[in-house]
N, CA, C and O atoms as a Maestro MAE file, in Angstrom:
{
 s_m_m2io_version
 :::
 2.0.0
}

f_m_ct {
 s_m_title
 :::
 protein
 m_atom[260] {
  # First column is atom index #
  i_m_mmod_type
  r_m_x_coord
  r_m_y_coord
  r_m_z_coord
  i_m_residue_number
  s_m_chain_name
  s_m_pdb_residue_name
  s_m_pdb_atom_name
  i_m_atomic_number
  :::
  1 25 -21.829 -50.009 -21.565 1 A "UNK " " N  " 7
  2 3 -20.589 -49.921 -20.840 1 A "UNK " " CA " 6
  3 2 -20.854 -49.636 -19.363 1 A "UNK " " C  " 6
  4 15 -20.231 -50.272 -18.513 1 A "UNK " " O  " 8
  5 25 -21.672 -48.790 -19.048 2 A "UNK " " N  " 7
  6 3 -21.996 -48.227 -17.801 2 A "UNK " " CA " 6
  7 2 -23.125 -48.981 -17.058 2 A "UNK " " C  " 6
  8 15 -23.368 -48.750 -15.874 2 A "UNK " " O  " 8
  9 25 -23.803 -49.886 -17.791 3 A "UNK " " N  " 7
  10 3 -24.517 -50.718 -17.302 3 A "UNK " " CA " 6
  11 2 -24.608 -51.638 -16.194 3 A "UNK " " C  " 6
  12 15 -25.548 -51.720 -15.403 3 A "UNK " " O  " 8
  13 25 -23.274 -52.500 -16.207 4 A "UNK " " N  " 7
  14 3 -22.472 -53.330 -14.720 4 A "UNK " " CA " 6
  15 2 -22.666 -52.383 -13.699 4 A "UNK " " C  " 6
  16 15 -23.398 -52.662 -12.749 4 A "UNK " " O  " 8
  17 25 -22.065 -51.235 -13.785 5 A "UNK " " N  " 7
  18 3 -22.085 -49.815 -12.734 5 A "UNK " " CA " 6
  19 2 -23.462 -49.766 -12.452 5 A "UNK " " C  " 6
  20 15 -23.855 -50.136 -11.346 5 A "UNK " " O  " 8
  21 25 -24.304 -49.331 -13.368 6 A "UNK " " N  " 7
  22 3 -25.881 -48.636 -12.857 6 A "UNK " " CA " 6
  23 2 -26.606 -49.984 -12.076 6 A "UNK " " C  " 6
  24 15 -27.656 -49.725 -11.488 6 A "UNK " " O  " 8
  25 25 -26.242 -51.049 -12.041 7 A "UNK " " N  " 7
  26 3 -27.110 -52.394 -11.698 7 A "UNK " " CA " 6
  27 2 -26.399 -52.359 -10.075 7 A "UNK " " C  " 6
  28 15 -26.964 -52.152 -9.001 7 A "UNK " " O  " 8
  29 25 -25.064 -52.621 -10.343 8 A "UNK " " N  " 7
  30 3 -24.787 -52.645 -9.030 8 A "UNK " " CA " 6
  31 2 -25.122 -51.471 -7.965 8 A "UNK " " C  " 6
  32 15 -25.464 -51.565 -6.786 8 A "UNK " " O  " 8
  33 25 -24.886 -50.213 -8.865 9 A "UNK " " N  " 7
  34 3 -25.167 -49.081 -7.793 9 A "UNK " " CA " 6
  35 2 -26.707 -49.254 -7.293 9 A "UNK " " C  " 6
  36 15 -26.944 -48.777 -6.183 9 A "UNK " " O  " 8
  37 25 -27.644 -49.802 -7.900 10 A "UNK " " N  " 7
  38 3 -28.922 -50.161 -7.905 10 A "UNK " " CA " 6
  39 2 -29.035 -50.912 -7.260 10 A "UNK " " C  " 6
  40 15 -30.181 -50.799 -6.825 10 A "UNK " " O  " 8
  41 25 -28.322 -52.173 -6.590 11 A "UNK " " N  " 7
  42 3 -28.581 -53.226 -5.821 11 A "UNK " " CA " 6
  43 2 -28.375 -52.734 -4.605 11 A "UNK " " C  " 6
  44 15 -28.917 -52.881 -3.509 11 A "UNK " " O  " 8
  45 25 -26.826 -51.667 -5.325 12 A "UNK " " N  " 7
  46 3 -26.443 -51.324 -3.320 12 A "UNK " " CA " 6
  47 2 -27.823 -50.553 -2.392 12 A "UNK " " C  " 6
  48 15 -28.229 -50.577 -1.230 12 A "UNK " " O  " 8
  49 25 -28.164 -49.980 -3.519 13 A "UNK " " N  " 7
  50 3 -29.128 -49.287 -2.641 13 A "UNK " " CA " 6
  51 2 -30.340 -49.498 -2.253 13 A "UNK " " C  " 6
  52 15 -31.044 -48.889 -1.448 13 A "UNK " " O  " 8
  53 25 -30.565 -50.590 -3.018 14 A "UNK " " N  " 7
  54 3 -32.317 -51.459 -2.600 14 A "UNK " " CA " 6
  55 2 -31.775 -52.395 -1.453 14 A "UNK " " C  " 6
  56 15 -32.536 -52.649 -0.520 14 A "UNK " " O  " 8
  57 25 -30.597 -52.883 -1.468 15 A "UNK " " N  " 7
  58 3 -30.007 -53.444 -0.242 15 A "UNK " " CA " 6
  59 2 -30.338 -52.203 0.880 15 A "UNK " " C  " 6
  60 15 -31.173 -52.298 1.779 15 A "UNK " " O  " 8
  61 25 -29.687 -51.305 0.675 16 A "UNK " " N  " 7
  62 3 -29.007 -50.400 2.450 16 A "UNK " " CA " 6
  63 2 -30.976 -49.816 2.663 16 A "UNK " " C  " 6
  64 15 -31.494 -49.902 3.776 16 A "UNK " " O  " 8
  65 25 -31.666 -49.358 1.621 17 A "UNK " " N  " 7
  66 3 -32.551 -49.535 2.198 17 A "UNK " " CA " 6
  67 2 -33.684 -50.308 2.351 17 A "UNK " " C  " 6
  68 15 -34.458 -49.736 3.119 17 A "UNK " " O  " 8
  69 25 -34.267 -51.724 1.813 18 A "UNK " " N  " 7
  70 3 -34.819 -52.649 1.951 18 A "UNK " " CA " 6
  71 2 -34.640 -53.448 3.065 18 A "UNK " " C  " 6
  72 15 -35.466 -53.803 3.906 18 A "UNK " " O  " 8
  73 25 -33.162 -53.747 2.941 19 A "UNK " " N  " 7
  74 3 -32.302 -55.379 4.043 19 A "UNK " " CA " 6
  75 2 -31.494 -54.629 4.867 19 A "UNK " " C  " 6
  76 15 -30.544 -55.290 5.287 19 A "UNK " " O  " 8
  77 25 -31.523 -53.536 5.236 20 A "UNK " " N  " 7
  78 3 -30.479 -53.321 6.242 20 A "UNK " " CA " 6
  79 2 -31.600 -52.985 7.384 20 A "UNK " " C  " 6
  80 15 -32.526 -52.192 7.210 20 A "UNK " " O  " 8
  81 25 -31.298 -53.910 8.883 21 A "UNK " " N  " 7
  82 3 -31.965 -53.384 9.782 21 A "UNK " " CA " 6
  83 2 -31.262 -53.091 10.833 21 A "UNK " " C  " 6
  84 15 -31.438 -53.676 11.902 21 A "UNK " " O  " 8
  85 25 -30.260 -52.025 10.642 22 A "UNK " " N  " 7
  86 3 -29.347 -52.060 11.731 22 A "UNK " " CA " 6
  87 2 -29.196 -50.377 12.118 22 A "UNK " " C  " 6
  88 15 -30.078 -49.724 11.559 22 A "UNK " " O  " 8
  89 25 -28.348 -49.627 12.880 23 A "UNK " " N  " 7
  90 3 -28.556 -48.355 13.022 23 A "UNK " " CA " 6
  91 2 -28.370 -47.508 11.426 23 A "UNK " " C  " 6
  92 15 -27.448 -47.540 10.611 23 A "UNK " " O  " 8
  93 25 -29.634 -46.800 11.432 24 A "UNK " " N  " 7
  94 3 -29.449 -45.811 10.468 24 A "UNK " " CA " 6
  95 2 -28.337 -44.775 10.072 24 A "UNK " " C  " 6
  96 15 -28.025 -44.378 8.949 24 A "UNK " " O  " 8
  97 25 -27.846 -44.459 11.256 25 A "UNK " " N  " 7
  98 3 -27.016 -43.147 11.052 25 A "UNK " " CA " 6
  99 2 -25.860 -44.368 11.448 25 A "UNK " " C  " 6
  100 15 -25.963 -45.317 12.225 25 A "UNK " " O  " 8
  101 25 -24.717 -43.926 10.572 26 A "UNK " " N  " 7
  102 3 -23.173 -44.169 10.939 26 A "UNK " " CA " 6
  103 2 -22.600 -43.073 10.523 26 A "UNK " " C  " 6
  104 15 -22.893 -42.700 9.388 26 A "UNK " " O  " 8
  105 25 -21.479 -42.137 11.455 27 A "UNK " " N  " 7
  106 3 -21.096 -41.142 11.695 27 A "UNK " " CA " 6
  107 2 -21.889 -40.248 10.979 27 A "UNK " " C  " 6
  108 15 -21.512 -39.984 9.837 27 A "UNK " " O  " 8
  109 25 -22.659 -39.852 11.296 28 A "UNK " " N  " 7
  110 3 -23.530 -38.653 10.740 28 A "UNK " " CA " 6
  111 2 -24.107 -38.675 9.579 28 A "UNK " " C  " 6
  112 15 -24.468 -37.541 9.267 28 A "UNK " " O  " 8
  113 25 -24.410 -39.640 8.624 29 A "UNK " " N  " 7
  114 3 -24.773 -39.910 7.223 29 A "UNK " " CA " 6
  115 2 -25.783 -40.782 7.486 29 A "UNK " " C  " 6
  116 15 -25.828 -41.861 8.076 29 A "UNK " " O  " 8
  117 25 -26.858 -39.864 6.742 30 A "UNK " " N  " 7
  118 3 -28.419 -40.910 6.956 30 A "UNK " " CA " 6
  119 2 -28.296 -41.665 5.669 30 A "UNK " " C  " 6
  120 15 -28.468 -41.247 4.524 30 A "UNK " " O  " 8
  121 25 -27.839 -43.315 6.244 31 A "UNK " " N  " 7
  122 3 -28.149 -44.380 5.508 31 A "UNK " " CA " 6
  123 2 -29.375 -44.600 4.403 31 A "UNK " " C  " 6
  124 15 -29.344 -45.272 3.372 31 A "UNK " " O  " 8
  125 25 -30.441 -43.828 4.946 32 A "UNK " " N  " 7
  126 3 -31.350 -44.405 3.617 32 A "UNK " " CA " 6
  127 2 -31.755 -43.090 2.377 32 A "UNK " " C  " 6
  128 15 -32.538 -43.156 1.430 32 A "UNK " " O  " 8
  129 25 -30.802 -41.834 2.878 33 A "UNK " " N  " 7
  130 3 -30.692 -40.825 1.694 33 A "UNK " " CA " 6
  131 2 -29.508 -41.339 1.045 33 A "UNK " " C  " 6
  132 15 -29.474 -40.770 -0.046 33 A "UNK " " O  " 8
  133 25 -28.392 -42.218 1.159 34 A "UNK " " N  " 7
  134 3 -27.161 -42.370 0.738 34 A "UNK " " CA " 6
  135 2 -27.999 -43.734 -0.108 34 A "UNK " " C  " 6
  136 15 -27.649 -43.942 -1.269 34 A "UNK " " O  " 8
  137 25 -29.087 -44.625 0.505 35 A "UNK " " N  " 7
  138 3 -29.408 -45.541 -0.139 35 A "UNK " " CA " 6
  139 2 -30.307 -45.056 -1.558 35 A "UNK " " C  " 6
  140 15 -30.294 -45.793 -2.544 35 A "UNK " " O  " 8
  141 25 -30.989 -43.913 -1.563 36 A "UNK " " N  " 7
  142 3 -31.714 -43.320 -2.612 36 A "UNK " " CA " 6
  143 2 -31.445 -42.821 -3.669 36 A "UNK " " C  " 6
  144 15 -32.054 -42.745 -4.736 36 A "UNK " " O  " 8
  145 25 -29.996 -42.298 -3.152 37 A "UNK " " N  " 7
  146 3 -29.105 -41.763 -4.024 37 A "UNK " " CA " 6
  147 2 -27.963 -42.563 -5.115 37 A "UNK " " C  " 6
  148 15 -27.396 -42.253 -6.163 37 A "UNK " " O  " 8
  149 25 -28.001 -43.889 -4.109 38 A "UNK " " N  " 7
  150 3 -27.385 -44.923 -5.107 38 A "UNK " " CA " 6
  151 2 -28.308 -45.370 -6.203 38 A "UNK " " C  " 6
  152 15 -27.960 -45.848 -7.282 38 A "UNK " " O  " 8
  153 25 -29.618 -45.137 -5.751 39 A "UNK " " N  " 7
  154 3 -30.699 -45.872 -6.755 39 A "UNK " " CA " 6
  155 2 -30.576 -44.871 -7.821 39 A "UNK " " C  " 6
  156 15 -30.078 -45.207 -8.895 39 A "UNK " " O  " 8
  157 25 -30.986 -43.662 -7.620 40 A "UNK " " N  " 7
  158 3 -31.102 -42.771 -8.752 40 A "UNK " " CA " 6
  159 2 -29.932 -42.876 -9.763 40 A "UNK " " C  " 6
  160 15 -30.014 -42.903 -10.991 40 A "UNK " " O  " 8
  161 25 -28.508 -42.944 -8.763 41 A "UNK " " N  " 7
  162 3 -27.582 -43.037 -9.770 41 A "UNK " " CA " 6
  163 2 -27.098 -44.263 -10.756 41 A "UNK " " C  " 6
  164 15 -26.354 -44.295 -11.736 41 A "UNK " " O  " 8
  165 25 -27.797 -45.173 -10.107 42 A "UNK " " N  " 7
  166 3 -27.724 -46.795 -11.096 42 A "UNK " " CA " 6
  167 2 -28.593 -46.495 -12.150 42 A "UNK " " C  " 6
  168 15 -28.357 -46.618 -13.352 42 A "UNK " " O  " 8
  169 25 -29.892 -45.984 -11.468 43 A "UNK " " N  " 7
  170 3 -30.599 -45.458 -12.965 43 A "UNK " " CA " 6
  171 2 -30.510 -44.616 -14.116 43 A "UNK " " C  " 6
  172 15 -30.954 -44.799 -15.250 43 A "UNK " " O  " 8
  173 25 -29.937 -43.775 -13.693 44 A "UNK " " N  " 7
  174 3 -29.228 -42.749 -14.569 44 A "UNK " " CA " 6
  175 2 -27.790 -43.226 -15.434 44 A "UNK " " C  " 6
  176 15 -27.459 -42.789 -16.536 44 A "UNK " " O  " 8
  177 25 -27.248 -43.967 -14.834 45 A "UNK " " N  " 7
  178 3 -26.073 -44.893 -15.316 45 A "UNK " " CA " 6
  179 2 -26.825 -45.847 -16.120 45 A "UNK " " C  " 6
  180 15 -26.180 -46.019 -17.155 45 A "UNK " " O  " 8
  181 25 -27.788 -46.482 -16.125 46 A "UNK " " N  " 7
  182 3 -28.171 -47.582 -16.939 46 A "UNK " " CA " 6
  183 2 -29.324 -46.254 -18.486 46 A "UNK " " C  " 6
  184 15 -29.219 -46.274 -19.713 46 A "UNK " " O  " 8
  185 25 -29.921 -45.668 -17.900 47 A "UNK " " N  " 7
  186 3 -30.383 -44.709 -18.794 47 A "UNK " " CA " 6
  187 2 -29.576 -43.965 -20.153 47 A "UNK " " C  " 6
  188 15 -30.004 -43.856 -21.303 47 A "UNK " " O  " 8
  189 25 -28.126 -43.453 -19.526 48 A "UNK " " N  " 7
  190 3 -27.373 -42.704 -20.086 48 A "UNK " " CA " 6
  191 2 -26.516 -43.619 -21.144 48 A "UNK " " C  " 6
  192 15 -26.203 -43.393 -22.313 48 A "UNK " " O  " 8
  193 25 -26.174 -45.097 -20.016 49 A "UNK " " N  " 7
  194 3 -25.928 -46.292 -21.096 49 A "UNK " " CA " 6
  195 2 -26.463 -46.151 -22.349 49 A "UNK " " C  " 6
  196 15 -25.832 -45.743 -23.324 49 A "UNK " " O  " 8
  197 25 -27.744 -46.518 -22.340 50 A "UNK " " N  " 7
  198 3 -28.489 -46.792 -23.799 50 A "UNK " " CA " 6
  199 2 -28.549 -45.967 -24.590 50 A "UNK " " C  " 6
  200 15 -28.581 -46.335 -25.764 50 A "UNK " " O  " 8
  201 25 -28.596 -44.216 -24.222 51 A "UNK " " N  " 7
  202 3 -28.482 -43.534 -24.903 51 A "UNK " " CA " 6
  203 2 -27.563 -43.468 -25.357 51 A "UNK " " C  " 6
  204 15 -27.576 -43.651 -26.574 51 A "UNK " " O  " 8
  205 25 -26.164 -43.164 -24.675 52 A "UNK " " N  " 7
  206 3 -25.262 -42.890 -25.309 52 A "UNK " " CA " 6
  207 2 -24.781 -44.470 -26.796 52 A "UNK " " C  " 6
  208 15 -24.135 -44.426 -27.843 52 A "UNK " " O  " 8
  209 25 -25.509 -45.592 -26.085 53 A "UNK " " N  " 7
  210 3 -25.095 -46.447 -27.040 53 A "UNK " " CA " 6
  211 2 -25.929 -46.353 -28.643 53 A "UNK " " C  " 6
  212 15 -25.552 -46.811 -29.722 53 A "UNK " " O  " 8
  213 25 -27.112 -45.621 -28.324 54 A "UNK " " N  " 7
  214 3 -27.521 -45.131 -29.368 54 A "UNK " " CA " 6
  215 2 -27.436 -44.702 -30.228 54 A "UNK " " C  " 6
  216 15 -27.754 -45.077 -31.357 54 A "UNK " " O  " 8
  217 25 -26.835 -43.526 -29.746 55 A "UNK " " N  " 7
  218 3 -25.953 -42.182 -30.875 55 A "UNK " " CA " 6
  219 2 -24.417 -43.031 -31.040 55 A "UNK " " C  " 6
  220 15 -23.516 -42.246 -31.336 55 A "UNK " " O  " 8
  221 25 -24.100 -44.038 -30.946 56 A "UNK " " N  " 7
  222 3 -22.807 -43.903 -31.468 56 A "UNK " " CA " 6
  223 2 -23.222 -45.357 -32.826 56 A "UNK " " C  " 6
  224 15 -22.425 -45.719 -33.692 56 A "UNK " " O  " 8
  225 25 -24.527 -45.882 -32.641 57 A "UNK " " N  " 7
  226 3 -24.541 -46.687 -33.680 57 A "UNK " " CA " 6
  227 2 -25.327 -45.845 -34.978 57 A "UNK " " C  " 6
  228 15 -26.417 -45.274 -34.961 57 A "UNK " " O  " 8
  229 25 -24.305 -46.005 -36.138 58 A "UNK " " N  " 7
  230 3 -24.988 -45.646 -37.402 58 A "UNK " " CA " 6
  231 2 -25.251 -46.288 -38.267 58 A "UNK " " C  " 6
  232 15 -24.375 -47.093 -38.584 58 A "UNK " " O  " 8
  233 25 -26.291 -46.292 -38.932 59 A "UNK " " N  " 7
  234 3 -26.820 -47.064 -39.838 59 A "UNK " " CA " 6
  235 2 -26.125 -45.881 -41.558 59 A "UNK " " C  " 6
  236 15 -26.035 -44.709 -41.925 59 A "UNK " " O  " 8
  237 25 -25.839 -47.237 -42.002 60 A "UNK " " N  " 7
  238 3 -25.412 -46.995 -43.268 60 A "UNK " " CA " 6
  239 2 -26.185 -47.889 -44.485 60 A "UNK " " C  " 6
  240 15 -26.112 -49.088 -44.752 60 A "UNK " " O  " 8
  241 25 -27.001 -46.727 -45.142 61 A "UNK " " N  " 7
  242 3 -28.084 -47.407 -46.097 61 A "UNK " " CA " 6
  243 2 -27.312 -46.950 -47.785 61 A "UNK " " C  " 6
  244 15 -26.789 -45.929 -48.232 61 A "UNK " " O  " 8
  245 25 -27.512 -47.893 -48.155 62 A "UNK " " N  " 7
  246 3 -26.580 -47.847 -49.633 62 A "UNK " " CA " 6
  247 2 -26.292 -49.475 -50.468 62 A "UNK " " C  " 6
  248 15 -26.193 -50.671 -50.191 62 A "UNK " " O  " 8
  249 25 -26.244 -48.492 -51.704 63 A "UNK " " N  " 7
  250 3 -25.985 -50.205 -52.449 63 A "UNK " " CA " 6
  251 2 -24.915 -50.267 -52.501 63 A "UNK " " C  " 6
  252 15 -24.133 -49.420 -52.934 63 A "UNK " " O  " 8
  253 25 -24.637 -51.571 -51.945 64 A "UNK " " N  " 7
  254 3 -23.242 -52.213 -52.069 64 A "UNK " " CA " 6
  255 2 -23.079 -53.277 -53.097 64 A "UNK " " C  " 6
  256 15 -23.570 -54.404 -53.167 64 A "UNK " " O  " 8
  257 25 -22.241 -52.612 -53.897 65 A "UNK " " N  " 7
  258 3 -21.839 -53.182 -55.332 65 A "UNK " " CA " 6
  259 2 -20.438 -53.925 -55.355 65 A "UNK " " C  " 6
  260 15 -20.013 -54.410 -56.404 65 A "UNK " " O  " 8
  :::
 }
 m_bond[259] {
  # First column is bond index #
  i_m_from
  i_m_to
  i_m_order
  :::
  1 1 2 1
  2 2 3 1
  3 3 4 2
  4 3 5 1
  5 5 6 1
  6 6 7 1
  7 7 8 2
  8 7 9 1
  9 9 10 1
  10 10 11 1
  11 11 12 2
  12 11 13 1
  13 13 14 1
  14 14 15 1
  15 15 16 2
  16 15 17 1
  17 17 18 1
  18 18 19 1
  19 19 20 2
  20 19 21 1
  21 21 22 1
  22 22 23 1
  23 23 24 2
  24 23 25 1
  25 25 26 1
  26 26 27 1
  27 27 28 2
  28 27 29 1
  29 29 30 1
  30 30 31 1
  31 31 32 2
  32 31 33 1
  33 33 34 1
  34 34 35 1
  35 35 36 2
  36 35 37 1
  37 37 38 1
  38 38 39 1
  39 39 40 2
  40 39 41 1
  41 41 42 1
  42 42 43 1
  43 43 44 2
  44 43 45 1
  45 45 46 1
  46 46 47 1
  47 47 48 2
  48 47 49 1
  49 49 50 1
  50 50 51 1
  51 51 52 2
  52 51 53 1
  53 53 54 1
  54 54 55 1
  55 55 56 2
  56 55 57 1
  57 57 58 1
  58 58 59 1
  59 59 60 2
  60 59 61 1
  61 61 62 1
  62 62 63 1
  63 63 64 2
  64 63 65 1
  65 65 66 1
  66 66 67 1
  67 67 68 2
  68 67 69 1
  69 69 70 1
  70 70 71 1
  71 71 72 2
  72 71 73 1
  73 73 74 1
  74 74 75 1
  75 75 76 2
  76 75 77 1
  77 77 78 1
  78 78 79 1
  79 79 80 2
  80 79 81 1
  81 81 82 1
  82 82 83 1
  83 83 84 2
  84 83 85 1
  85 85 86 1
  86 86 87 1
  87 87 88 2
  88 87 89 1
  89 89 90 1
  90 90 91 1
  91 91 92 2
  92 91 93 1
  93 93 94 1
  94 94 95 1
  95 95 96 2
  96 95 97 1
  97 97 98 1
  98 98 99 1
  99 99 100 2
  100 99 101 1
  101 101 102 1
  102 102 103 1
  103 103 104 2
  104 103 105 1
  105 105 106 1
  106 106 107 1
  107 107 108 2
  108 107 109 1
  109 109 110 1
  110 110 111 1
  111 111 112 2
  112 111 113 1
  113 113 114 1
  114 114 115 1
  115 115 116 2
  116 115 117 1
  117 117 118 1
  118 118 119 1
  119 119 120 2
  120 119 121 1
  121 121 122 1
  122 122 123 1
  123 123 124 2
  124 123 125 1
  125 125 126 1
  126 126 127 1
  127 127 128 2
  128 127 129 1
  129 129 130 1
  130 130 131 1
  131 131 132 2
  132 131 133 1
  133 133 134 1
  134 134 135 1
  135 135 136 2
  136 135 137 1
  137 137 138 1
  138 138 139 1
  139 139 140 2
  140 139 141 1
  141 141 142 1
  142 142 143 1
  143 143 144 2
  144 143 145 1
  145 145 146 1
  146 146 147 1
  147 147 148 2
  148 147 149 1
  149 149 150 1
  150 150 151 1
  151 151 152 2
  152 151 153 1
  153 153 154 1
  154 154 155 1
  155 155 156 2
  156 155 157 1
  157 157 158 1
  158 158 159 1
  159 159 160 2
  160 159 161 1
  161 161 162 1
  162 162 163 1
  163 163 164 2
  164 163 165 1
  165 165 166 1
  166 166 167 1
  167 167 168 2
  168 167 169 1
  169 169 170 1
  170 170 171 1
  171 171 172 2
  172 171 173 1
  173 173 174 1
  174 174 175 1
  175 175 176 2
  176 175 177 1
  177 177 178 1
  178 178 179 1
  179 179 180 2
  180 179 181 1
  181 181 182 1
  182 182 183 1
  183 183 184 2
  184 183 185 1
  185 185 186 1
  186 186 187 1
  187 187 188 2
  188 187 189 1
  189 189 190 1
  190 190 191 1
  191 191 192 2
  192 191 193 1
  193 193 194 1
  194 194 195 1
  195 195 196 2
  196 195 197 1
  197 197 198 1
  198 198 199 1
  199 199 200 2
  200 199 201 1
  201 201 202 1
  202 202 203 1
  203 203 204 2
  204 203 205 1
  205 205 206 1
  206 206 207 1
  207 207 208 2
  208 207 209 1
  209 209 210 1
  210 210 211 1
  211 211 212 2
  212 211 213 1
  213 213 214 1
  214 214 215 1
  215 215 216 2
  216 215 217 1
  217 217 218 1
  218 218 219 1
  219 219 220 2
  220 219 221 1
  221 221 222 1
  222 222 223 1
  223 223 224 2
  224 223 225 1
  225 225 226 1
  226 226 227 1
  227 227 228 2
  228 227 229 1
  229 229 230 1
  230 230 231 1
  231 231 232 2
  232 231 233 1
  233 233 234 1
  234 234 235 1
  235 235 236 2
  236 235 237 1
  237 237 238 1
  238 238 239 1
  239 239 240 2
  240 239 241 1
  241 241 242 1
  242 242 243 1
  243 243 244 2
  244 243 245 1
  245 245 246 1
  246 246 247 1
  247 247 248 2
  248 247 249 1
  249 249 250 1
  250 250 251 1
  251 251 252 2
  252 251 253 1
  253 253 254 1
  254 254 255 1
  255 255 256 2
  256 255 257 1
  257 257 258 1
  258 258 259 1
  259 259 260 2
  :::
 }
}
């Protein structure tokens, strides 16, 4: 579910800091801690994805008669 989210938040931020060559600071916010922070959080969004998709699948072992 959270996956779309963690990819994009992940792009934004290999974008702002990979491809952006323009002034770092806009109003007082250093562009490439805001870019690091998007990364971590796409990852953690794509991480938490799988887990959580984990625990909600159950396996049901039994004879079905």
């Amino acid at each position: 579910m959270y996956i779309g989210i963690g990819i994009f938040l992940l792009l934004v931020g290999l974008v702002i800091i990979f491809a952006y060559n323009g002034e770092m600071m806009i109003a007082g916010l250093d562009l490439v801690a805001i870019g690091w922070i998007a990364i971590g959080l796409g990852v953690l969004a794509i991480v938490l994805s799988f887990v959580m998709d984990r625990r909600r699948r159950t396996v049901v072992r039994g004879d079905r008669y």
